[in-house]
N, C-alpha and C positions, 0 to 999 in steps of 0.2 A: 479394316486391316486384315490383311489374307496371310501374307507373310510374317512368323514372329521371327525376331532375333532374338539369341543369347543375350541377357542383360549382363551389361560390363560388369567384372568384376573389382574390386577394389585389389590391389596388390599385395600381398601379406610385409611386403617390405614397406610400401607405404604407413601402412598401418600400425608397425614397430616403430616407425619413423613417427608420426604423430603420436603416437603412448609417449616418447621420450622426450616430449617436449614440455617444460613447465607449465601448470594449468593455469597461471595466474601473467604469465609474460606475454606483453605486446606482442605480434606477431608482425612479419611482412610476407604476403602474399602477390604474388607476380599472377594474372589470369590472362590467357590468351581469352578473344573472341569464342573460339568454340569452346571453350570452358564454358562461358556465359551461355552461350549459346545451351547447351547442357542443362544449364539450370534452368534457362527462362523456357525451354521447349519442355522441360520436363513439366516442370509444372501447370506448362497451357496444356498438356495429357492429361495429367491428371484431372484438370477442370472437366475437359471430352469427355474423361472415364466417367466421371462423376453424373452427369449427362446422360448417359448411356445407362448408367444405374439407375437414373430416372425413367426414362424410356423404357428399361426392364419392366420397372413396377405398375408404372401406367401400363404396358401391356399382360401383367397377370391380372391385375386389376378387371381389364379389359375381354378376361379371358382368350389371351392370343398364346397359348403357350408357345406357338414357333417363332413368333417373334420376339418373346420374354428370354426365349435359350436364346435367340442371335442376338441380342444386345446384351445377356448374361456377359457372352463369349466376345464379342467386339470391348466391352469393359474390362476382361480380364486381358486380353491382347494390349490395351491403352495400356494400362496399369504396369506391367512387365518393361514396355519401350519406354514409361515414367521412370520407373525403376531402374534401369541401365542409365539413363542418361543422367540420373541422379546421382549415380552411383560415380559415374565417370566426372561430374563434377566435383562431388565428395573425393575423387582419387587424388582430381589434381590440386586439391587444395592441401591433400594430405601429403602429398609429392612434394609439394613446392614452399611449403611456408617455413620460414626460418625466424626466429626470433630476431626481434629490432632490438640492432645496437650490438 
């Protein structure tokens, strides 16, 4: 990954909006596909990252220091695109869920 993006942020009005919700009431949550989406890609990332943190260490291990910083740095890039897209999942549930009934 060469390109990073800003990870989503969460909405500060979302986030009012989920505080004020009772912590014990059923909820209804409505999810598009890319919500989902969101979620299940974020965390196939994180697995990659995870991956790549291996990769690091077999290569200090290995004494490769230049390939131990490029899979340092390709793990922190996963991490970040796990983290928005995480985030943007985390939003829309915080956007969207209204108590049942």
């Amino acid at each position: 990954m060469t390109e990073v993006s800003e990870a989503a942020q969460i909405a500060p009005q979302a986030i009012a909006r989920w505080t004020g919700l009772p912590e014990d009431a059923p909820l209804r949550i409505s999810l598009t596909r890319a919500d989902l989406d969101n979620l299940l890609l974020g965390l196939r990332t994180l697995a990659i990252g995870q991956s790549e943190l291996a990769a690091a260490l077999a290569a200090h291990i290995n004494q490769d220091p230049g390939e131990c910083h490029e899979a340092v740095l390709r793990a922190g890039d996963l991490s970040r695109a796990a983290f928005g897209r995480i985030n943007g999942f985390a939003g829309a549930i915080m956007a969207g869920a209204v108590p049942e009934g």
